[in-house]
C-alpha positions, 0 to 999 in steps of 0.5 A: 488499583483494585477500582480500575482492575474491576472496571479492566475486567468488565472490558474483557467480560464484555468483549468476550461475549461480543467474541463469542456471539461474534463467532457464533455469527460466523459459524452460523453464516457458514453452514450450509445454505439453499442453492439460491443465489441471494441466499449465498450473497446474504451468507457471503456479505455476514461472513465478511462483516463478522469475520472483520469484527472478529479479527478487530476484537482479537487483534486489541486484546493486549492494553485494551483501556490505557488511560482515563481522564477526569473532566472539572465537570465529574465526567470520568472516561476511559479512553481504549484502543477501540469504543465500547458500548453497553446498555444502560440499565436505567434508560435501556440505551446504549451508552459508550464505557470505553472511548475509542482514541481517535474520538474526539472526547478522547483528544483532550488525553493527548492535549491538555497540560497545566498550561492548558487543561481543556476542562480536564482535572486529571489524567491517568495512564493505565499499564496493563499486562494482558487483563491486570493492571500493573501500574497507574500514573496521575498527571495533576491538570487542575493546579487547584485540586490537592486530592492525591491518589498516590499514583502522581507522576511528577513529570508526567513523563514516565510511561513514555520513558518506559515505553522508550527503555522497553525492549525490542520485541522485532515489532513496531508496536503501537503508541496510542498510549505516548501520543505527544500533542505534536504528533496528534496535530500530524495524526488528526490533520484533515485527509484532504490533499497531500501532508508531508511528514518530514524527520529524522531517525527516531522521530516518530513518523512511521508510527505517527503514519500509522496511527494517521491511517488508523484515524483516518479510517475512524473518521472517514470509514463510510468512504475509505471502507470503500476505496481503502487505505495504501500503504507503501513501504521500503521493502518486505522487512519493514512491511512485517515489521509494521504489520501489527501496528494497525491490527493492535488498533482494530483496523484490519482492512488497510493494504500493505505493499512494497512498489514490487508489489503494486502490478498485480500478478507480478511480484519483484524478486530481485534486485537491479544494480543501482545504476540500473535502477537509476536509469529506470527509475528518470521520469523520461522513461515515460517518454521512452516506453511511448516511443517502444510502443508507437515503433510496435505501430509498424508500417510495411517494408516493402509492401505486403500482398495478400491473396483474395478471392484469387486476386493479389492485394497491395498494401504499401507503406503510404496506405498503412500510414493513413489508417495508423495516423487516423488510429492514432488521433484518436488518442486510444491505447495502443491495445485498445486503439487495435480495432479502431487501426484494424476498421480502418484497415479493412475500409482500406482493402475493401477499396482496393477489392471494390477498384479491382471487380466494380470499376466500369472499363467506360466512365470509372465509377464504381458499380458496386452498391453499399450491399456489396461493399459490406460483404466484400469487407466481412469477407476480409475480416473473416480472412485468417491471411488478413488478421495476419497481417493486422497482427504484424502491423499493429499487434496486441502486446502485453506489458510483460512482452513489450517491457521484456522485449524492451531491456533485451534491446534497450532502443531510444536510450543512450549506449551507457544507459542501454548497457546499464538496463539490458538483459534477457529473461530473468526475474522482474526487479523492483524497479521494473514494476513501475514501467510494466504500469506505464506500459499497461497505461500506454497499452490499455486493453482490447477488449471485444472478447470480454465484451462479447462474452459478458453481453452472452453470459447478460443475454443467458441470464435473461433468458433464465429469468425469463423461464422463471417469470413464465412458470410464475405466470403459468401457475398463476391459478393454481397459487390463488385458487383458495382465496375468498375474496373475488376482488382481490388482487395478489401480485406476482413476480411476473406483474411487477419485473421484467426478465432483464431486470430480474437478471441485473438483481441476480448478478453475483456480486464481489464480497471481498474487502476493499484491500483484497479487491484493490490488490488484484486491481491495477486500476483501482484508486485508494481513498488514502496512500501512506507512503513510507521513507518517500524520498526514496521513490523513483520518478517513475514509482510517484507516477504509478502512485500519483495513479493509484490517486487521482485525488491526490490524498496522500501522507508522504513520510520520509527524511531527505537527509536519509536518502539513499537509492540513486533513483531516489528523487529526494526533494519534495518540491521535485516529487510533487511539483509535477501533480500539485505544484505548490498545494502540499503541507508539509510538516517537520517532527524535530524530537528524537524519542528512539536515538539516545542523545550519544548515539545520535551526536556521532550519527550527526558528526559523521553527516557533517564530515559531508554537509557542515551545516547538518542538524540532527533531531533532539533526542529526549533522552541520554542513556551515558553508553557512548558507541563503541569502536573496534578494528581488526583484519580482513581475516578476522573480519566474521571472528571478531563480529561474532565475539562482539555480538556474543558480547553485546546481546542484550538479556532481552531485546534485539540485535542486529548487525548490519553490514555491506551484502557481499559480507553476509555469507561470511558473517552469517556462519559466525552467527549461530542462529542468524536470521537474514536474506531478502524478508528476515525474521525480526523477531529472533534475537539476532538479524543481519541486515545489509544498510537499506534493510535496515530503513524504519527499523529499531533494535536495542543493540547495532554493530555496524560492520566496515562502516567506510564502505558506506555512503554518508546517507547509508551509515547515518541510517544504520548507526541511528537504528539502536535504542541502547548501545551502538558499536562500529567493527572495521578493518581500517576506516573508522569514520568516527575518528574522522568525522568532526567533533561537536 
């Protein structure tokens, strides 16, 4: 023990100092600088860089070393949450004193057995609390070896039990430590391509989806650090309930985000009816935002006349349908086609002004020459009356407008779906983000302004990069008046660059991170995207995703069995067929680690009153507390709730109650000090969740309350969320008196 504490304390001297200098770093980059553009772009890019390195170094200060492993060979490593080098005194070089779990030295930690040592003699788990080690588990390899350290673990199971026994803290943490072999295979897979991460309640998978990331990033950092890594959760609780994850593991570069959150500048508040949802959600809704937008594509009725130049212009119907049919084959968005419509438009009515004053009354040909044509049009395009109409007749329209205009008067849908989606104003809900993207698709941008704009800022800093060259040149003279030598030939920068290409050197650049650029991008393509309980995604939510990757690297983690959300397509085949046919792997974690084997037994009998054939995951442990049940009356309902939670409150840990919405009123005034509503605090002690919210979460205890209101799909999440003890308070159906038993 004493060994592996002096060697735990060298890891935290070491870090400390790379912290200090670190900081120092940082401090330093931010004093202030000359006003010199390169000399702030130099500040801003160290201030990036260090400020990661500081987050990462602060981030892995809890278990920083969690396991050594003694190769045949004598070889000792210590493997950690991060790689640690130090210089070697005797050859000056810097060598590794902590591997980094993701390298592939490492990997043996998580592989070998006594079936199969791959070279190693022993394992050991390291257990720390903060900076001391608290405990060592040995894991004999090399069935040959009779040393002993008097730290063996005869199972080699301990510290995962631990860690499945420990209390709920209202954060996932990390399981670098109890990786299983399975789960590494899902976590080192190559990032090429879609993997599917199939599992039930407990299983792992989020988990092994994080710590995918988290190597992928090791592994590929040249190309994701530019691109970033996606991850997509359920809702805003699961979000914070992961977000310590990957920080604990040194990587604090990865995006985070619901669907709600994936239109920048829009941020889904509410929350649609289900029908609602599921109507938005069909994959048909493309189909139908295009035939929104092509019916804003108008044709005159009747036809509309503009005054010019004292004279009565006539566009009818058939006119307007040529210049819209040519905009049209072009195949533009609809915003970005508006100048294409708005030329042709203007052609148009320079014909009808060229048939009026320069056709001769004699032989009817048109007197007017290509000069004359040209001014008659530019007269038309500087005429406010004209542009009025080009806005009636092909407006610029925004997603926001197009999609709020859209459910106040749903057209192209049949009456129940219309009466389903209709409304007027109101906040964006989650399934409205989604088509706001396929409506930006479909609109694209016109642009002009911004390019004129930017070509003015272009020619603006040439032109002061040009000033600055002609006082390089002017005082040319004065610089090299003391040199010596006759012959020679001092450059200066006006020999060597011209005006522009000094200006392109000059342009301010975007320092930020990869994640914060791409969250205020619409456009912008991840290198990865993790996608969470995936099953439960729309067919419009994949088309925004399957945008956000064109290369289509994906890790989808869900279990169809747990589908819930009516839009929700559910079935791998169905959510991927469209963008990669049949080229997906797909991988199935079968081990429960979360769920005791009796919680997880009455989970699986309540599925089966629906689906006979269900099968559950194999929990690895039983803790002999079966689910309790207890029936009361409406009017004692929140009563008997709060006695059963003050009963139950585990003396460490988390509990939650998880109920249908409409109870949570009620409840949350017998539940003194209760966290709820839309992004609860997870961390205090009791939460009340409605089903949904419940998703990807743990809690040492659960009462689930009328649990006959639920769907199948529903309860089955929420009974299989706790790791202790489950109870069940209705006031008439008690599905586990119903469901099958066995």
């Amino acid at each position: 023990m004493r060994t592996e504490q002096e060697f735990v304390d060298g890891l935290h001297q070491r870090v400390d100092l790379l912290r200090s200098g670190t900081e120092r770093a940082v401090a330093g980059a931010l004093a202030p600088v000359g006003n010199g553009l390169q000399a702030r772009i130099e500040r801003d890019i160290q201030v990036y860089e260090r400020s990661g390195l500081l987050a990462a170094l602060d981030a892995v200060e809890g278990s920083l070393c969690f396991g050594r492993i003694d190769l045949t060979s004598g070889t000792v490593h210590h493997i950690g949450r991060i790689g640690i080098r130090d210089e070697d005194p005797a050859t000056g070089e810097r060598v590794p004193v902590l591997i980094d779990w993701r390298a592939p030295v490492a990997r043996p930690f998580y592989l070998a057995t006594g079936h199969t040592p791959l070279g190693l003699r022993r394992r050991r788990h390291l257990t720390c609390e903060g900076r001391t080690v608290t405990a060592l588990h040995d894991e004999i390899l090399d069935l040959g070896d009779t040393s002993r350290t008097g730290h063996e673990d005869p199972t080699g199971d301990a510290v995962l039990l631990a860690a499945l026994d420990a209390a709920r803290t209202g954060r996932m943490g990390d399981i670098v430590r109890t990786i299983q072999a399975g789960q590494d295979r899902v976590i080192r897979a190559p990032h090429q391509g879609v993997l599917v991460i199939e599992g039930g309640p407990g299983t792992g998978k989020t988990a092994v989806a994080l710590h995918r990331a988290a190597y992928l990033l090791y592994e590929y950092r040249e190309l994701l650090a530019k691109r970033a890594v996606l991850i997509v959760g359920p809702n805003p609780a699961f979000l914070g309930y992961i977000g310590e994850v990957l920080p604990a593991l040194g990587e604090t570069g990865v995006l985070l985000a619901t669907v709600g959150e994936l239109y920048p500048g829009v941020r889904a508040t509410v929350t649609d009816t289900p029908r609602a949802a599921e109507v938005k959600g069909r994959a048909e809704m493309a189909g139908v935002l295009a035939a929104v937008v092509a019916d804003r594509q108008a044709l005159p009725d009747p036809a509309v006349l503009i005054e010019h130049d004292r004279d009565i212009l006539r566009l009818d119907a058939d006119l307007v349908r040529v210049a819209r049919d040519r905009t049209r084959a072009l195949g533009l968005p609809h915003n970005a086609a508006r100048e294409h419509f708005e030329g042709h438009l203007l052609n148009t009515l320079t014909d009808l002004v060229a048939e009026r004053i320069g056709t001769d009354p004699y032989d009817g040909s048109n007197l007017l020459d290509p000069s004359d044509l040209t001014q008659i049009r530019d007269e038309l395009g500087a005429d406010p009356e004209v542009h009025a109409v080009i806005d009636t007749l092909w407006p610029r329209l925004t997603p926001q407008r197009l999609l709020a205009d859209f459910l106040a008067d749903p057209t192209h849908l049949a009456p129940a779906d219309a009466a389903a989606v209709r409304r007027t104003g109101g906040d964006w809900t989650t399934a409205d983000v989604p088509l706001l993207d396929e409506a930006a698709e479909l609109l694209g941008e016109d642009d002009r302004a911004a390019r004129t704009e930017a070509e003015r800022e272009r020619l603006r800093r040439i032109a002061y990069a040009q000033g600055v060259l002609d006082v390089s040149y002017a005082s040319r003279t004065y610089e090299f008046e003391d040199v010596d030598d006759e012959d020679s030939e001092v450059l200066g920068a006006h020999d060597v660059i011209d005006a522009e290409r000094m200006a392109e050197r000059h342009e301010e650049d975007d320092h930020r991170g990869a994640a914060e650029r791409a969250a205020a991008d619409r456009t912008w393509t991840f290198g990865h995207i993790i996608v969470d309980e995936a099953q439960e995604l729309s067919a419009m939510a994949w088309r925004l995703l399957m945008r956000r990757s064109p290369t289509r690297s994906m890790t989808l983690v869900g279990d169809p069995a747990q589908t819930a959300d009516e839009a929700g397509v559910g079935s791998w085949e169905r959510i991927l067929a469209p963008y990669v046919q049949d080229r997906w792997e797909h991988t199935v974690l079968g081990v429960n680690y979360r769920t005791p084997a009796e919680i997880m037994d009455a989970a699986a009998r309540v599925v089966r009153a629906e689906h006979p054939g269900f099968e559950p995951p194999e929990s690895v442990r039983s803790t002999g507390a079966h689910p309790w049940v207890r029936e009361t009356t409406p009017e004692k309902l929140a009563a008997t709730v709060g006695d059963a939670v003050a009963g139950a409150l585990p003396d460490e840990g988390r509990l939650a109650v998880i109920a249908p919405r409409a109870l949570h009123p009620e409840l949350a005034r017998s539940l003194p000090g209760v966290t709820a509503g839309a992004a609860p605090d997870l961390t205090r002690r009791v939460v009340l969740l409605d089903p949904r919210q419940s998703k990807g979460l743990e809690f040492d205890t659960v009462i689930v309350v009328e649990p006959g209101e639920y769907r199948t799909s529903d309860l089955y999440v929420a009974m299989t969320r706790a790791t202790q003890s489950l109870g069940l308070v209705h006031t008439g159906h008690d599905p586990l008196s119903a469901a099958p038993a066995g």
